[in-house]
C-alpha positions in Angstrom: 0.0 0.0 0.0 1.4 3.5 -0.5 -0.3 6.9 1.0 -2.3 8.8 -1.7 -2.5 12.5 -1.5 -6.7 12.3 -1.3 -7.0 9.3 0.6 -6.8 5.2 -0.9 -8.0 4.2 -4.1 -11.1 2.1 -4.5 -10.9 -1.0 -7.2 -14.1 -0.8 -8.2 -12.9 -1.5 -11.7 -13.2 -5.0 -10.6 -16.7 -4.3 -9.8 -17.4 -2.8 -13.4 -15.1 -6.0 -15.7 -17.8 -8.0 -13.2 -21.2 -6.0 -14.4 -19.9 -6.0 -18.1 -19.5 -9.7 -18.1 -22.8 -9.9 -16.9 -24.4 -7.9 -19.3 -22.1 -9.5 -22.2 -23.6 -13.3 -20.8 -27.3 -12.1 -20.8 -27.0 -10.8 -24.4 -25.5 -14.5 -25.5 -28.0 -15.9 -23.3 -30.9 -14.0 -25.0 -31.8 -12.9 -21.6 -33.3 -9.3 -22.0 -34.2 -8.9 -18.5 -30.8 -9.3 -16.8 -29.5 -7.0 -19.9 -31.7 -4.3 -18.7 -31.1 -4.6 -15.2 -27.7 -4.4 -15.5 -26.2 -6.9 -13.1 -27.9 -5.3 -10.0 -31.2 -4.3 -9.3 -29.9 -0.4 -7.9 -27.6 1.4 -9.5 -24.6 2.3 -7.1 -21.8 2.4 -9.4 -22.2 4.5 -12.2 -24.5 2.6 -15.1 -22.5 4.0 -17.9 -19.3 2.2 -17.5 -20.5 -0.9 -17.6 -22.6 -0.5 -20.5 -19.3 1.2 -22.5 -17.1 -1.6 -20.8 -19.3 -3.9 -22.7 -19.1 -2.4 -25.9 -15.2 -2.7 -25.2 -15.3 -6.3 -25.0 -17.6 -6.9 -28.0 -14.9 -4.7 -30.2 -12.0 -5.3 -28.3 -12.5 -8.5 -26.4 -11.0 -8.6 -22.7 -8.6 -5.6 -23.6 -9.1 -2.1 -23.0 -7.7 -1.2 -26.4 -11.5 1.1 -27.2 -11.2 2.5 -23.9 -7.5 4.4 -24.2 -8.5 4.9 -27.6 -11.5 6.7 -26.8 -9.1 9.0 -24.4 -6.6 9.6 -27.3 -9.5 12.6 -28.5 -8.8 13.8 -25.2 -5.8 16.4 -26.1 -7.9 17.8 -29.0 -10.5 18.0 -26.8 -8.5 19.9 -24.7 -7.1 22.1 -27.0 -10.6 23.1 -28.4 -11.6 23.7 -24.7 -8.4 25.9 -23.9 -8.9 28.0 -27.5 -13.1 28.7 -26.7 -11.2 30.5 -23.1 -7.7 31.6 -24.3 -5.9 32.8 -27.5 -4.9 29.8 -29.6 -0.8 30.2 -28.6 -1.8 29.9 -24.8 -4.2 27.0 -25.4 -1.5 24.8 -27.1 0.8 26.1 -24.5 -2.2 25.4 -22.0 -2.1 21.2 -23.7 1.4 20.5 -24.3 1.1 21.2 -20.3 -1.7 19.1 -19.6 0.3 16.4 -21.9 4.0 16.5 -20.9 4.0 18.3 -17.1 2.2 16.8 -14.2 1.9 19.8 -12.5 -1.6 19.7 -11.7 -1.8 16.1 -11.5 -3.9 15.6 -8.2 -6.1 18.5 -9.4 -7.2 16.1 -12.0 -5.0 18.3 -15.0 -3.1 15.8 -16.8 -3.0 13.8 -18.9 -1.1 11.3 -17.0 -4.0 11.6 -14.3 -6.6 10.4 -17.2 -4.6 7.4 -18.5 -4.1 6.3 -14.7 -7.8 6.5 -14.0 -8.6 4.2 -17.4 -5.9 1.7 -16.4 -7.8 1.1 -13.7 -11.2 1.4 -15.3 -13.0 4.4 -13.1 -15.7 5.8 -15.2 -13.8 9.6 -14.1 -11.1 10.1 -17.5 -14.2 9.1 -19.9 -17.1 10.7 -18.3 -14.9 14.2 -18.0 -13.6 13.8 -21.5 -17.5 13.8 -22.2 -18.1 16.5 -19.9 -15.2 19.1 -21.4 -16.3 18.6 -24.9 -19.6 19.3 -24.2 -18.5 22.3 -22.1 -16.6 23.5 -25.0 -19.5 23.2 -27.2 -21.3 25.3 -24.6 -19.1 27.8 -24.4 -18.6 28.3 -28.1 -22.0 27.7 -29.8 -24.6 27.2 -27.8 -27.6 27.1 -30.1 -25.8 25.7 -33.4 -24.7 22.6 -31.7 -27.6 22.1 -29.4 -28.2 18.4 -29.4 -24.3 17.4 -29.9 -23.9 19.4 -26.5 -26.5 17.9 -24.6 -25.8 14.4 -26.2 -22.1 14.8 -24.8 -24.1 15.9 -21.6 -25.8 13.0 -21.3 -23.2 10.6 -21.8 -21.0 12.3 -19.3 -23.9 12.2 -16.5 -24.4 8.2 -17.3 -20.5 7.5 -16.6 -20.1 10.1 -13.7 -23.9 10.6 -12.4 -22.7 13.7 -9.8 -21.8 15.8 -13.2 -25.6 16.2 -13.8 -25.5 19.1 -10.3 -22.9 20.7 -12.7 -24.6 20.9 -15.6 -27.7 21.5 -14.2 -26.1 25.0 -12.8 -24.7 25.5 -15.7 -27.9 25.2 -17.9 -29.8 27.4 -14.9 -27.0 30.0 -15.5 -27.2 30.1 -19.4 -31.3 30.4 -19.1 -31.4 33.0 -17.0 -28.7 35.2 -18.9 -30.6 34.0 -22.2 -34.1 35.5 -20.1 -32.7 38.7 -18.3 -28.9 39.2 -19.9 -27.6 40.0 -16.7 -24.2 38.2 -17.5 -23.9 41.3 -20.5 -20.9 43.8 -20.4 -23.8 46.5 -20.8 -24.6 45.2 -17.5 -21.6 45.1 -15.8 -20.2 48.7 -16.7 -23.3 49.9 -15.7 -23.5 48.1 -12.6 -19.9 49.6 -12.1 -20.7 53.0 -12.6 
């Protein structure tokens, strides 16, 4: 055992191989019920990893070749994230950190952090990756990529369920700026004055 700067690590990636072998049986077996229920009858891990886990093992078999190369979109995901906030020479700067220097590793700001979590197959480096793209399709257009957001939404809040107080916030901020445009630079210079 070695100390861990936020406590010990859980291997509930056991727990998930488990549930995906379950589901993978049922649908050889034919049985639909068991499918849907998912290997338990309440959800306390996160549903969406074992559903994606199974989808690994039909492409991939008992390998998690789909799963790092899901998180191989992650640096361009990144990098679009970075250049909606910054200019586009401090949001390369901003990836190349996130890639090569684990500074903010146990802030969850590396890339290295990511690969670790999928090695151990926590739902956490896919269901961010999820919830980042979709952020940076919020941030950048809203209205003209609509259901692409909300689908990236959606997946993230079925691999990491406490997301969906996050993006619920969010949505609750954008509405009410969409309604009463208090979030406009009108506002704030008058507010100011």
């Amino acid at each position: 055992y070695y100390f861990y700067f936020f406590g010990f690590e859980g291997g509930d990636g056991s727990n998930y191989i488990n549930y995906a072998s379950i589901l993978f049986q049922s649908i050889i077996s034919g049985n639909i019920e068991n499918f849907f229920r998912a290997g338990e009858d309440i959800f306390y891990f996160t549903p969406g990893l074992r559903f994606f886990l199974l989808l690994n093992q039909i492409i991939s078999g008992d390998f998690y070749y789909f799963y790092f190369f899901v998180l191989f979109f992650l640096p361009k995901i990144i990098l679009n994230f970075a250049n909606s906030q910054f200019d586009y020479k401090i949001a390369y700067w901003v990836t190349i950190s996130f890639l090569l220097v684990p500074i903010f590793h146990h802030l969850g700001f590396s890339y290295y952090q990511f690969i670790r979590h999928a090695y151990r197959l926590f739902p956490e480096a896919i269901g961010y990756m999820f919830f980042i793209s979709a952020l940076s399709l919020f941030l950048t257009s809203f209205e003209k990529n609509y259901l692409k957001m909300n689908l990236f939404f959606a997946i993230s809040v079925f691999l990491r369920p406490n997301l969906v107080i996050s993006i619920f916030v969010i949505m609750l901020i954008k509405t009410i700026d969409k309604r009463v445009n208090i979030f406009s630079i009108k506002n704030f210079t008058a507010l100011s004055l």
